[in-house]
N, C-alpha and C positions, 0 to 999 in steps of 0.2 A: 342185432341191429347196430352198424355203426354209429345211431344216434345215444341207444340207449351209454353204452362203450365212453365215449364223449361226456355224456352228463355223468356218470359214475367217475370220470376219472376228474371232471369238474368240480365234483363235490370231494372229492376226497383230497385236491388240494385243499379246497376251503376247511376240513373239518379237519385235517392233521397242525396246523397251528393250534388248535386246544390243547394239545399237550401242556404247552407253556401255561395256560388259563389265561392269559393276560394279554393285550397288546404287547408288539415289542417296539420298545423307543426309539428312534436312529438317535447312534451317538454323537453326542455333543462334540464340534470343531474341535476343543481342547482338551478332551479325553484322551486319555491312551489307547483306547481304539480305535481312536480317528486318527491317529499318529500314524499307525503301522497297518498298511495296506495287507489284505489276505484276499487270498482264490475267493470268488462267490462261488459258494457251496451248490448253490441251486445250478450255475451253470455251470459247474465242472459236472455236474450226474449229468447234465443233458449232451456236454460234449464225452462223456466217456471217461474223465481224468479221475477217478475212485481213489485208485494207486495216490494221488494227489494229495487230494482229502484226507485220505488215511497219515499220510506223513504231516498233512498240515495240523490235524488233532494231536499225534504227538510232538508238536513241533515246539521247541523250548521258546517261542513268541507267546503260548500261552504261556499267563501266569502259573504257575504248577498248583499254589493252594487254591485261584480260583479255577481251577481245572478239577484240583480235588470238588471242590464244594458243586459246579456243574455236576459232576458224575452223582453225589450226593443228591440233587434236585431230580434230578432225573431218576432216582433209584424211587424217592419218595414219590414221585407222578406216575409213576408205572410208566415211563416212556417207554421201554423195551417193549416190554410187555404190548402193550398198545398199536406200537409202531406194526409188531408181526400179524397182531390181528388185523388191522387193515391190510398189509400184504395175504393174508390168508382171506381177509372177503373180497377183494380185487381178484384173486385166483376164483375165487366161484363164479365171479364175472367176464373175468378173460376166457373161460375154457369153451362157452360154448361160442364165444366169437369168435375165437380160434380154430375151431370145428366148424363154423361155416366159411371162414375164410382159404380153407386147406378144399383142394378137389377130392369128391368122393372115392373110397376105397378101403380095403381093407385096411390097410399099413395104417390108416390116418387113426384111432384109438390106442393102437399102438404109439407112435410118435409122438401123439400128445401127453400118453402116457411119463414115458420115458424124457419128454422136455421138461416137465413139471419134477417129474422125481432128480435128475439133474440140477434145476433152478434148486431145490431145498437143500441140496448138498450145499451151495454156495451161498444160503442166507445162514448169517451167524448176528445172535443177537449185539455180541459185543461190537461187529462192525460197524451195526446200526448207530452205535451208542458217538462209533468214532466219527461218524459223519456229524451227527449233529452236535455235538461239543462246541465245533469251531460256530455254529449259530448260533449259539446261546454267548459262545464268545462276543460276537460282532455286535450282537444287539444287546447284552446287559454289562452294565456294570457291576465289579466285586460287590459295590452294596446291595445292586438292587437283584443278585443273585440270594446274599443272604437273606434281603427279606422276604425271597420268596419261598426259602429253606424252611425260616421262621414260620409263614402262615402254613404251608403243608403238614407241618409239626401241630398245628391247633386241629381241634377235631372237624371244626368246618374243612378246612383244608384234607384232612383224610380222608374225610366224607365224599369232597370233588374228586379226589384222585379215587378213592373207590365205585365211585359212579362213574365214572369217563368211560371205560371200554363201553360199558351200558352204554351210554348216550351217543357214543359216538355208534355205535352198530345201529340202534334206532336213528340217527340221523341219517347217516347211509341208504337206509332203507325208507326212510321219507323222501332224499333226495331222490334217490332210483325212482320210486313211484309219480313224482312230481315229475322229472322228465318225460317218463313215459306216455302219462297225460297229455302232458302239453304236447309231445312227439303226436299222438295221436289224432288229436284236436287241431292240430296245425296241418296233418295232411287231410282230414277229411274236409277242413274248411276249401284248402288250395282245388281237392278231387271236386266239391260243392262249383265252385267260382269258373271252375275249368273244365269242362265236359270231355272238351276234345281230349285232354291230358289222360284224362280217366279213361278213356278206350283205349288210347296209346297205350296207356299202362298194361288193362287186359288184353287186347292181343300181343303184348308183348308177355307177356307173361304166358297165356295158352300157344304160344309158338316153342316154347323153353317146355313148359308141361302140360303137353295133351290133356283135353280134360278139367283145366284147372277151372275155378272157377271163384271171382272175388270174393273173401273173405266178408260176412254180412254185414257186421259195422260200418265198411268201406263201399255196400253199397247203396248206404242213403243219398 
């Protein structure tokens, strides 16, 4: 369902900021990161510019030790790590919306197949890491990098970073079930209020598949 599709990729923007733990602050006017304008990261992935990113993460506008110390933060939060497992539970949710979105046929198992073993050749954790550098650039400061280095180092902090993937897979999976819900309960209410709609729907549906015949939930 392209609702479920929707809530899932809704929820997994909300939940990939965890990474960080933390709110991130806009910089201060007089900051050195407010000084020196950079690509927004988010919307270079949405127009396609990677290639960009990847040169803006090396780019000698970051500072190089807090660039060390970024890569550092991130090693300690398991960002990599993390980042792939969302990409790899978003894939158990693409494939079969991908599979009804493709016209039935043999080839389509095959082509899904072969799209997916493709996409993994081209995800590499280190790339991951280059995108988001320049983010952690934009929204922290050298100190408030260190002191995030600092609390990751105390056992509370280990303890969050080893519990994230946990949390965030169980969130995923609250989120998923909570759209659903509501996906549910919103059409049965609209099919309840709206009779005509609700026939529309089944002869449209038994015109497509002989025989068909409303699913029981949908027909209170």
């Amino acid at each position: 369902m392209k609702l479920r599709g929707a809530v899932i990729a809704l929820f997994l923007a909300i939940s990939f900021p965890l990474i960080a733990q933390t709110q991130a602050p806009q910089p201060s006017q007089n900051s050195p990161e407010a000084e020196s304008p950079k690509t927004d990261p988010a919307k270079a992935v949405r127009t396609g510019k990677l290639v960009v990113l990847k040169r803006e993460a090396e780019s000698p506008n970051i500072d190089p030790a807090k660039e060390a110390d970024i890569r550092k933060l991130l090693e300690l939060t398991g960002a990599k790590e993390l980042a792939l497992q969302t990409m790899q539970n978003m894939e158990g949710s693409i494939r079969p919306l991908l599979t009804n979105s493709l016209p039935p046929g043999e080839y389509r198992e095959q082509l899904i197949t072969l799209f997916f073993e493709k996409f993994h050749t081209k995800v590499v954790g280190n790339d991951l890491l280059d995108l988001i550098i320049p983010i952690y650039d934009k929204h922290f400061s050298s100190q408030e990098i260190a002191g995030l280095i600092q609390f990751y180092r105390t056992p509370l902090g280990k303890k969050l970073a080893e519990a994230m993937p946990q949390l965030t897979d169980e969130a995923q999976q609250a989120g998923q079930k909570w759209g659903e819900d509501i996906g549910r309960s919103s059409m049965l209410e609209v099919l309840a209020e709206h009779p005509d709609l609700k026939k529309a729907l089944e002869d449209a549906q038994r015109a497509m598949q002989p025989g068909f015949s409303m699913p029981s939930d949908l027909q209170k």
